[in-house]
MARVEXFI-391250 format. One line per field, with one value per residue (C-alpha): residue in one letter; chain; x, y, z. Coordinates in pm, 1 decimal, always signed. Layout:
BEGIN
aa [A_...] $
ch [A_...] $
px [X_...] $
py [Y_...] $
pz [Z_...] $
***
This chain:
BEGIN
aa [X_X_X_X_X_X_X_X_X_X_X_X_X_X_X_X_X_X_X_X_X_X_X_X_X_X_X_X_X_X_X_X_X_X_X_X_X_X_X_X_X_X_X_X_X_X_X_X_X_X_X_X_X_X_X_X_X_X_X_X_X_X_X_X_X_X_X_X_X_X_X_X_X_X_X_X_X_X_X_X_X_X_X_X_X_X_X_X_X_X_X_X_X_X_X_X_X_X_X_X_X_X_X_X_X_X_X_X_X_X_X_X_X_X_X_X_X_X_X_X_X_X_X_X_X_X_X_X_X_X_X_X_X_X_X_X_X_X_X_X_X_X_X_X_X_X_X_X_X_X_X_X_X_X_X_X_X_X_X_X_X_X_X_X_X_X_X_X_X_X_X_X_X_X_X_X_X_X_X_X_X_X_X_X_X_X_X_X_X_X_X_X_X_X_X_X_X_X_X_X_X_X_X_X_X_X_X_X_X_X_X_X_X_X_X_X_X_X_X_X_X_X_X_X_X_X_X_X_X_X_X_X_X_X_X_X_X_X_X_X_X_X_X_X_X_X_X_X_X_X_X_X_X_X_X_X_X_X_X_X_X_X_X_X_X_X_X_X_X_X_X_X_X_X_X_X_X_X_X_X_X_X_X_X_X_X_X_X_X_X_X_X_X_X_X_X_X_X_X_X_X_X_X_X_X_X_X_X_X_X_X_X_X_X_X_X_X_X_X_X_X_X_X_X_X_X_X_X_X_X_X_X_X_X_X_X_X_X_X_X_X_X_X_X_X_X_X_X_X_X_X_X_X_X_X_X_X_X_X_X_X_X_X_X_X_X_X_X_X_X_X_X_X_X_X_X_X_X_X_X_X_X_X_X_X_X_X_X_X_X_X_X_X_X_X_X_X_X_X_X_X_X_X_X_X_X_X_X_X_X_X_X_X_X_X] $
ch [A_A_A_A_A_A_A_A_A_A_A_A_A_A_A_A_A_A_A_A_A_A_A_A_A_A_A_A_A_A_A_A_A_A_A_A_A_A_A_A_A_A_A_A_A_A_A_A_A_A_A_A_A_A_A_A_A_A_A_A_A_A_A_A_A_A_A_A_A_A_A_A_A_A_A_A_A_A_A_A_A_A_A_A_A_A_A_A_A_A_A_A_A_A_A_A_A_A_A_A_A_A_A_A_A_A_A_A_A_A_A_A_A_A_A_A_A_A_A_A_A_A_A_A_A_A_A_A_A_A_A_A_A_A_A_A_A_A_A_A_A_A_A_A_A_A_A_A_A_A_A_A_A_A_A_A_A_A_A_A_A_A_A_A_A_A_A_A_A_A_A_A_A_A_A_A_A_A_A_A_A_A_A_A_A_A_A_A_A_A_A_A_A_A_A_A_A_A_A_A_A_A_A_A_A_A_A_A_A_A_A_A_A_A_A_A_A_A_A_A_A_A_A_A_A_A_A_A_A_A_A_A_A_A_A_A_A_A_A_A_A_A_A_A_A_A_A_A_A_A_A_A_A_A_A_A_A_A_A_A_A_A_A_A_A_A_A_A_A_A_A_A_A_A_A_A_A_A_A_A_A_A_A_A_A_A_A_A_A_A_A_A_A_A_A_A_A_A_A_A_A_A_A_A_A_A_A_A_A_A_A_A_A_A_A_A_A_A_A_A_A_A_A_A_A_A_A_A_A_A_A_A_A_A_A_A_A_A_A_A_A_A_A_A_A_A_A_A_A_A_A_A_A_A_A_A_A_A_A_A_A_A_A_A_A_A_A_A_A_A_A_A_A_A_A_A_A_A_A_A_A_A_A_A_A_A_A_A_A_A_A_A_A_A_A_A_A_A_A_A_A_A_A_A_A_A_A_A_A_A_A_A_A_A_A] $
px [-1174.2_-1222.5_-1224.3_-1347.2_-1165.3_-1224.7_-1124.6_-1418.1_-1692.3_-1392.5_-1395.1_-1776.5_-1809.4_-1540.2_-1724.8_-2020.6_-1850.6_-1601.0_-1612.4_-1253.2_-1064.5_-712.9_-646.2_-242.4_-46.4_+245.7_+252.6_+36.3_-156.0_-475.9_-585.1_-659.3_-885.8_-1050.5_-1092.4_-1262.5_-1523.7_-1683.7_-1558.2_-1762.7_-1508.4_-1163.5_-807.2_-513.6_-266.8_+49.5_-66.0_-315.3_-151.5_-406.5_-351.6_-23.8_-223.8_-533.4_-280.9_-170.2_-428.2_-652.0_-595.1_-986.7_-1060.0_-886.9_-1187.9_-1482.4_-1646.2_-1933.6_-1858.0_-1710.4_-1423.5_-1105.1_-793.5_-528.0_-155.4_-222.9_+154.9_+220.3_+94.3_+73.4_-55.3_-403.3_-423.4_-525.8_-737.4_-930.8_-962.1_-1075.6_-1335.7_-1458.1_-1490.4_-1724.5_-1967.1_-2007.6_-2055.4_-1923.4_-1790.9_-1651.7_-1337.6_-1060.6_-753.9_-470.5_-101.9_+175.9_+409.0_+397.8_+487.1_+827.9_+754.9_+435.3_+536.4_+311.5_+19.9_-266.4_-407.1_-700.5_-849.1_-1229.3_-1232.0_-974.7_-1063.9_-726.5_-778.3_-442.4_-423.4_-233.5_-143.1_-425.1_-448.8_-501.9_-898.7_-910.2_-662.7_-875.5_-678.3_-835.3_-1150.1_-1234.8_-1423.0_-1266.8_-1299.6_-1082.6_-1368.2_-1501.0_-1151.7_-1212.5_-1501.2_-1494.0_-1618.4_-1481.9_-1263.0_-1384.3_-1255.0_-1175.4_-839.6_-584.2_-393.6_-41.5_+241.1_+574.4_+622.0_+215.4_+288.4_+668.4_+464.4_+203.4_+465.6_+632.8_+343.7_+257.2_-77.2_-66.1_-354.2_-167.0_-17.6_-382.7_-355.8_+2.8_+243.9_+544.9_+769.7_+614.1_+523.1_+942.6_+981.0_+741.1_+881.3_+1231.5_+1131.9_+947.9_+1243.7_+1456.9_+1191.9_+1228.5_+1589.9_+1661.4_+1392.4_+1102.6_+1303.7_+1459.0_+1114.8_+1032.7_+1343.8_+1411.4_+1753.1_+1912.2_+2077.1_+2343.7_+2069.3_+2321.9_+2374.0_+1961.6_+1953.0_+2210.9_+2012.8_+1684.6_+1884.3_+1971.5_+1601.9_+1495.7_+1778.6_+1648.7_+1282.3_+1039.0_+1345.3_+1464.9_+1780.9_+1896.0_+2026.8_+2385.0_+2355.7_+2152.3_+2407.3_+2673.8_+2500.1_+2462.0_+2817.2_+2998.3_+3366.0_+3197.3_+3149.1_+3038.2_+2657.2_+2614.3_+2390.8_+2264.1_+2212.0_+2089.2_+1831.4_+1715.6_+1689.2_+1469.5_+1233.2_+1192.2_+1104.7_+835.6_+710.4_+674.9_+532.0_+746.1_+889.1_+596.4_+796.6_+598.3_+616.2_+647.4_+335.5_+335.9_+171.8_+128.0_+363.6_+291.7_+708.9_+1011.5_+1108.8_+1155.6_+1002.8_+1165.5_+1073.4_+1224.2_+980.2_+1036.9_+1125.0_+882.8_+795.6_+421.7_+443.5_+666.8_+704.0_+967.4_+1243.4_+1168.0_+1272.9_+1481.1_+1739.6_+1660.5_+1531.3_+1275.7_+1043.0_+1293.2_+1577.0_+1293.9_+1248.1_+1588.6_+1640.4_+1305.7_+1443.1_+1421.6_+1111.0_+954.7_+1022.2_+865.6_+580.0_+559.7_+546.6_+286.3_+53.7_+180.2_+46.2_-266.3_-371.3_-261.7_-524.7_-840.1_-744.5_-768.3_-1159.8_-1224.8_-970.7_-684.7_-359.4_-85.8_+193.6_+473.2_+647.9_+980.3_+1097.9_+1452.6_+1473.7_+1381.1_+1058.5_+903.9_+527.2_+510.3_+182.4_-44.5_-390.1_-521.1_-842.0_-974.2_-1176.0_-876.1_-907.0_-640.0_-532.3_-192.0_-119.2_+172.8_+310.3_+447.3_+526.9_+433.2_+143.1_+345.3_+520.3_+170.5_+224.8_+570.5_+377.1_+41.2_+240.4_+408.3_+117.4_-26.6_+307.0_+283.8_-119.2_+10.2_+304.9_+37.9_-140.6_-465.2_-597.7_-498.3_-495.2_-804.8_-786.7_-719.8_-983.3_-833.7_-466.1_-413.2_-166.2_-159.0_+2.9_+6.5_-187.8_-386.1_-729.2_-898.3_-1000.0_-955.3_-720.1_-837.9_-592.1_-816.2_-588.4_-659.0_-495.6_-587.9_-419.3_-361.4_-548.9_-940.0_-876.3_-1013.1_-1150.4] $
py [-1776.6_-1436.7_-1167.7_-846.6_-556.8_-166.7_-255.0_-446.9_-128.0_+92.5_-221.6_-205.0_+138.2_+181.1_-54.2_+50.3_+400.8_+279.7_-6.6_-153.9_-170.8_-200.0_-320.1_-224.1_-369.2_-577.4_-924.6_-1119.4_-824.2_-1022.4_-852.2_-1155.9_-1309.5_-939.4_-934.7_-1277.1_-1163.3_-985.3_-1142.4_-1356.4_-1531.2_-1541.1_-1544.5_-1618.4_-1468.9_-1643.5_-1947.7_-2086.4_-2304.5_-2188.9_-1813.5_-1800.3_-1932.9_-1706.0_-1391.8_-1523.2_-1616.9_-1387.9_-1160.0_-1097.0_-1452.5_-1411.5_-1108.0_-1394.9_-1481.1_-1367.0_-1014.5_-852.2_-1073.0_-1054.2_-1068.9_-1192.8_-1083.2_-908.3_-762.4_-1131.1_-989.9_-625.5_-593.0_-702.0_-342.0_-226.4_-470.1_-489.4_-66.3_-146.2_-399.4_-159.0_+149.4_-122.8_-234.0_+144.3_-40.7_-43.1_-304.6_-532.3_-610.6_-628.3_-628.3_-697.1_-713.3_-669.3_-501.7_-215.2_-253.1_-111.9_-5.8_+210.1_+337.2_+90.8_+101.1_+350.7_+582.1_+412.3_+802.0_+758.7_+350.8_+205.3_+297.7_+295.2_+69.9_+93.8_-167.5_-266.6_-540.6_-516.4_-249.2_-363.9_-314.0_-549.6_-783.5_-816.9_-664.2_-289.6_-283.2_+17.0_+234.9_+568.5_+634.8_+866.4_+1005.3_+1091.9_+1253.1_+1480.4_+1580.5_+1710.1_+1337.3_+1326.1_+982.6_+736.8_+418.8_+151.4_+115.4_-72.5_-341.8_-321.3_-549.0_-460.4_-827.7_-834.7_-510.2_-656.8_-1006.9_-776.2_-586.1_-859.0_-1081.4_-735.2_-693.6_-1018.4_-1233.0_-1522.4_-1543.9_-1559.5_-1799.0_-1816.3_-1732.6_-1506.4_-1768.5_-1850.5_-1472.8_-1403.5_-1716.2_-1592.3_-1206.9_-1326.0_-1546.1_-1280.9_-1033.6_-1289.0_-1363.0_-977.6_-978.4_-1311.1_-1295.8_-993.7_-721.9_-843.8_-861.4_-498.4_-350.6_-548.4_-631.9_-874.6_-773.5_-908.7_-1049.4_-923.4_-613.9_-549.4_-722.9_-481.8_-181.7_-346.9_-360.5_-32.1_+96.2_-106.6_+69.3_+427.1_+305.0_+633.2_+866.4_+1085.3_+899.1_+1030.8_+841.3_+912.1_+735.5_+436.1_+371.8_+422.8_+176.4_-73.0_-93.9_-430.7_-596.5_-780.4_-405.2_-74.7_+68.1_+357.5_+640.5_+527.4_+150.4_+195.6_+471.5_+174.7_-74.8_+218.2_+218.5_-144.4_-115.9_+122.7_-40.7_-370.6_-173.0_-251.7_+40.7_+332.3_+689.2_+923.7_+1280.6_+1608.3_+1836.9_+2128.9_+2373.4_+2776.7_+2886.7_+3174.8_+3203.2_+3249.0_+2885.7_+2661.3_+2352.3_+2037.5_+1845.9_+1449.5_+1194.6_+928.1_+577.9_+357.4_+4.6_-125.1_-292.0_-268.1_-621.4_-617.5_-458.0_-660.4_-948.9_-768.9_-736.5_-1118.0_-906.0_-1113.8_-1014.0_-1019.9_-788.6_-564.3_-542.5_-503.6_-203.9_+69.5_+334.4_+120.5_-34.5_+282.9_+398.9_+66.4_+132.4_+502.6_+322.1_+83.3_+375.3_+540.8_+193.9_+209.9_+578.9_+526.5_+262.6_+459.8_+754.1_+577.8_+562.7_+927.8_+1014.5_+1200.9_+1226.3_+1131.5_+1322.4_+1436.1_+1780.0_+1929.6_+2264.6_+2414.2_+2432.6_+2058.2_+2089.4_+1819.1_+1650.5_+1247.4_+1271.5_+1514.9_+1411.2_+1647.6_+1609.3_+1706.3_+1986.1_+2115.5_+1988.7_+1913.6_+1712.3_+1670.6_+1318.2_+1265.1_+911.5_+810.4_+445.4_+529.3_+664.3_+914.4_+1095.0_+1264.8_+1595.6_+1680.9_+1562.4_+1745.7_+2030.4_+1989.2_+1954.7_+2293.2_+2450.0_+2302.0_+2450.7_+2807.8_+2748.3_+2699.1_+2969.1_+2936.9_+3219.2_+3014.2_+2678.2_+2677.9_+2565.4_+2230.0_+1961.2_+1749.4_+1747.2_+1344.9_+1154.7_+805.1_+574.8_+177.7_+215.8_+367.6_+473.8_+725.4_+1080.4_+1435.3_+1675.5_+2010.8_+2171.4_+1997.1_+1765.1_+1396.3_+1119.6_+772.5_+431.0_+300.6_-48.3_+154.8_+317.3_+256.7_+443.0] $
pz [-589.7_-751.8_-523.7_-606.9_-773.2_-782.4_-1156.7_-1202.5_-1195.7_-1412.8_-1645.0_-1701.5_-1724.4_-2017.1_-2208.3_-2168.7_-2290.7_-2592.4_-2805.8_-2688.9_-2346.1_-2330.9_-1980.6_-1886.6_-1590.9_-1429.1_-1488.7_-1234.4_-1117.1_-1218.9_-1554.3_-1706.9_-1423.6_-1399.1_-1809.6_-1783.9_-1504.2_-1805.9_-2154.3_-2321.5_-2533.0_-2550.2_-2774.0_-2616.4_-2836.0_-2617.5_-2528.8_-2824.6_-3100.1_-3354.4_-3335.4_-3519.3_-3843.1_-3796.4_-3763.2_-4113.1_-4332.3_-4198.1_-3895.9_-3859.7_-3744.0_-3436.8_-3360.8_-3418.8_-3132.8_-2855.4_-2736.0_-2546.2_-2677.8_-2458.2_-2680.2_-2417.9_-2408.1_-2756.5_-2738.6_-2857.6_-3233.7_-3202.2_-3545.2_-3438.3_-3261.2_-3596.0_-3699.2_-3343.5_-3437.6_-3773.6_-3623.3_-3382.7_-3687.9_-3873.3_-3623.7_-3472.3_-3129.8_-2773.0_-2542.8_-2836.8_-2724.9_-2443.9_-2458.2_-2197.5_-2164.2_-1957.0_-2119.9_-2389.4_-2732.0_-2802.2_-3196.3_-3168.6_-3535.0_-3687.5_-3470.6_-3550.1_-3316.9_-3138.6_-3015.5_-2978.8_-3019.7_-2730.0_-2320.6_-2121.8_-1773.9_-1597.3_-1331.8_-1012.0_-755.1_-482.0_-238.1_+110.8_+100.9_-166.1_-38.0_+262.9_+512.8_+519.4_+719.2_+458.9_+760.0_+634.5_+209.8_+39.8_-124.7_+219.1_+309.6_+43.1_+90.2_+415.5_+605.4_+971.6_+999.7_+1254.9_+1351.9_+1578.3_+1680.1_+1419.9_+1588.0_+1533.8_+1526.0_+1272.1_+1183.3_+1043.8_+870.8_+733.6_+625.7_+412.9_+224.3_+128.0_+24.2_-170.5_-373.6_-595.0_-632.8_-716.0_-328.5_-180.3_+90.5_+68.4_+370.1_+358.1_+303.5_+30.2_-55.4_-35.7_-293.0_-549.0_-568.9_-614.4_-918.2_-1062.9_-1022.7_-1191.5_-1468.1_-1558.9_-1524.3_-1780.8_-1958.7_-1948.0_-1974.3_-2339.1_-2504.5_-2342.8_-2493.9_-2833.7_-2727.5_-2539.7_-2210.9_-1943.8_-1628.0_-1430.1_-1523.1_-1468.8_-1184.9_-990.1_-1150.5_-1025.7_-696.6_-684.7_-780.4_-450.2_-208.9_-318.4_-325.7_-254.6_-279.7_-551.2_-665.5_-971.8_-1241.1_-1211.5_-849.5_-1013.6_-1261.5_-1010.0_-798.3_-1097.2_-1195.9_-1079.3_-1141.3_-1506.1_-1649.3_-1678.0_-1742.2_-1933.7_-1861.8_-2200.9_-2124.3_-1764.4_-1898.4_-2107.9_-1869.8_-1659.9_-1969.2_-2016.0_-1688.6_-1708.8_-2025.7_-1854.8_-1580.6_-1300.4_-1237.8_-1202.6_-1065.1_-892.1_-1038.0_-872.2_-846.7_-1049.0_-833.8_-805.4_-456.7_-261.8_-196.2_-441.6_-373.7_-665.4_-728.4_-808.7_-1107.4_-1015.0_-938.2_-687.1_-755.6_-713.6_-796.2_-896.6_-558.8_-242.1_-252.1_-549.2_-355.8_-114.0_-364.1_-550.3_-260.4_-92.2_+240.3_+508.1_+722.3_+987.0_+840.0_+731.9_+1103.2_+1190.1_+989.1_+1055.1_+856.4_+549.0_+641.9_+627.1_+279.1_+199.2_+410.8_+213.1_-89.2_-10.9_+102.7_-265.3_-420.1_-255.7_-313.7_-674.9_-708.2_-490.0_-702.7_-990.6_-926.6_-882.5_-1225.1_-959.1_-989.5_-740.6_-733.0_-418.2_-377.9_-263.9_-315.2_-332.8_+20.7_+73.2_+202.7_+93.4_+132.0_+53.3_-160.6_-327.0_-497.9_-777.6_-924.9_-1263.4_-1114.8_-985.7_-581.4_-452.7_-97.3_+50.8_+269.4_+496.7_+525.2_+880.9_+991.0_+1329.5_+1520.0_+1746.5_+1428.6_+1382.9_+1490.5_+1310.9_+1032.4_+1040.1_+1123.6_+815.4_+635.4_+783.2_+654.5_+339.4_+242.3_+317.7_+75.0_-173.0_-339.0_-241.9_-451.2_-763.7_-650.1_-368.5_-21.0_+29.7_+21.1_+267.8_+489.2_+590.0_+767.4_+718.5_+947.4_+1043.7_+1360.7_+1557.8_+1487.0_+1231.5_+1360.9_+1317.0_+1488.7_+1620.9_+1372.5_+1136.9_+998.5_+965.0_+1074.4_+920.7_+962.2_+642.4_+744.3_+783.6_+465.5_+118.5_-209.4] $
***
């Protein structure tokens, strides 16, 4: 069963708007399945026999068929980038083609520029609304623009919240438990490791080796590691990884887009403090650490402090993907004297809201607080007011504070 996507309505408007899509994301995020809702034919450039001898003879064949036409896992023969831009240059029409993949090709040297034919669709696991398990009462839109939160209370339990970051955003675990869920991840993480990550960077590498750096990206998950303490944290009794090798492991990582870091906002402050410029680490979905390190619901339990920088990145997951539909930004801030706010939205007309991530319910006033602090660091004479100060926790229910801030449990919310 196919369940609806906030992709779906950015899918159809693209093509309506450019005459290819190039749908990006992890593998198993459902791009394929999302693609199909919409193609009318398809090539399946990894799995069909026939392909291999069309790409030879003539590359163009592989482009017959009723439109839109989804070329699937096109990475497989990157070469028919240019062809599916030359296509789209003859028949001066839109929604032609998609394309998807789920990883990035290494050698962009031979690929031409698709500016003004290809529409970028960058896509996710699920967010909770779409997964089913956000009742969607409060909208981020709304936030924004000025909409008072309401809601009915969010029941709460840590093992339900543990069991839905590890089964993650994936479509393919629909109906699955958490066993189950916990199975799936650590294949995946080992698919990267042994297999993935080799295509992504050209090379062959030690599983290992990306395995423990994998590892370590899940222990500093929604912090600002840097990479000297990755590579420390990487390095075993078979070897040594180089700043060098482990900053290519990072980048076959983002290319297969498993790793996504979250960058700092570049903002105009009203004090001499300095900003700082790392992102935080952050994986597509929470759920890979999760595998990554062989945790369970229960030791997620056992150890809260940990469970909530999983629970921060979750939320991070989720506003990525409802900002996605308004074309904001998600970024977080610290300064030089470690202040720091978990997530800032910026939109192309310049708004801008701030959102505090707290596992639990009673944390809200340290954190609006913070959040008050935080909009008079800004300058508001360059930057505007803000359009909306948020905390976000598990439970609870949605309202607003007479300070004006709101506080939203992540289960009401949606785009």
């Amino acid at each position: 069963m196919y369940l609806a996507r906030f992709a779906d309505s950015l899918l159809e408007d693209r093509l309506r708007s450019s005459g290819a899509v190039l749908i990006r994301g992890p593998k198993g995020c459902g791009k394929t399945e999302t693609a199909k809702q919409k193609a009318m034919s398809i090539a399946r450039m990894d799995i069909d026999e026939t392909i291999r001898v069309r790409m030879e003879v003539d590359p163009s064949l592989v482009l017959e068929g009723e439109v839109p036409r989804l070329i699937d896992e096109w990475q497989e023969y990157p070469l028919i980038w240019n062809h599916v831009r030359h296509e789209v240059d003859t028949r001066k029409k839109k929604g032609q083609f998609i394309l998807t993949g789920s990883s990035s090709v290494r050698d962009q040297a031979r690929l031409h520029s698709g500016a003004g034919r290809f529409s970028i669709l960058n896509m996710r696991p699920m967010s909770l609304y779409e997964r089913g398990w956000s009742t969607g009462e409060v909208s981020l839109e709304g936030l924004v623009t000025g909409a008072i939160p309401k809601s009915e209370e969010v029941a709460f339990s840590l093992k339900n919240l543990a069991e839905k970051i590890v089964m993650g955003g994936w479509p393919g675990l629909l109906g699955a438990n958490a066993e189950e869920g916990l199975r799936y991840i650590r294949d995946y993480i080992s698919l990267i490791a042994e297999v993935d990550i080799n295509k992504a960077s050209g090379s062959n590498r030690e599983p290992q080796k990306v395995k423990r750096l994998i590892q370590s990206f899940a222990r500093n998950i929604s912090t600002e590691a840097s990479l000297a303490t990755l590579v420390k944290d990487t390095n075993g009794t078979d070897g040594f990884v180089s700043t060098e090798t482990a900053t290519t492991y990072i980048e076959a990582l983002e290319r297969l887009m498993v790793a996504e870091q979250l960058p700092a906002w570049n903002t105009n402050i009203r004090s001499s403090d300095t900003l700082r410029k790392s992102p935080k680490r952050h994986f597509v979905d929470p759920s890979l650490a999760v595998g990554a390190l062989g945790l369970s619901v229960e030791t997620l339990i056992d150890d809260l402090e940990y469970f909530g920088l999983l629970f921060e990145s979750m939320v991070i997951r989720d506003l990525r993907i409802y900002a996605e539909l308004h074309d904001a930004k998600v970024f977080h801030y610290r300064d030089s004297t470690n202040f720091e706010v978990d997530a800032v939205l910026e939109y192309p007309d310049g708004r801008w809201a701030a959102f505090e991530i707290k596992l639990g319910f009673g944390a809200q006033d340290n954190a609006a607080s913070n959040l008050l602090k935080f909009s008079k660091k800004v300058n508001q004479e360059q930057m505007g007011s803000p359009a909306a100060l948020t905390v976000i926790t598990a439970n609870g229910f949605a309202f607003r504070r007479n300070d004006g801030v709101n506080v939203v449990p992540i289960g009401t919310l949606t785009a």
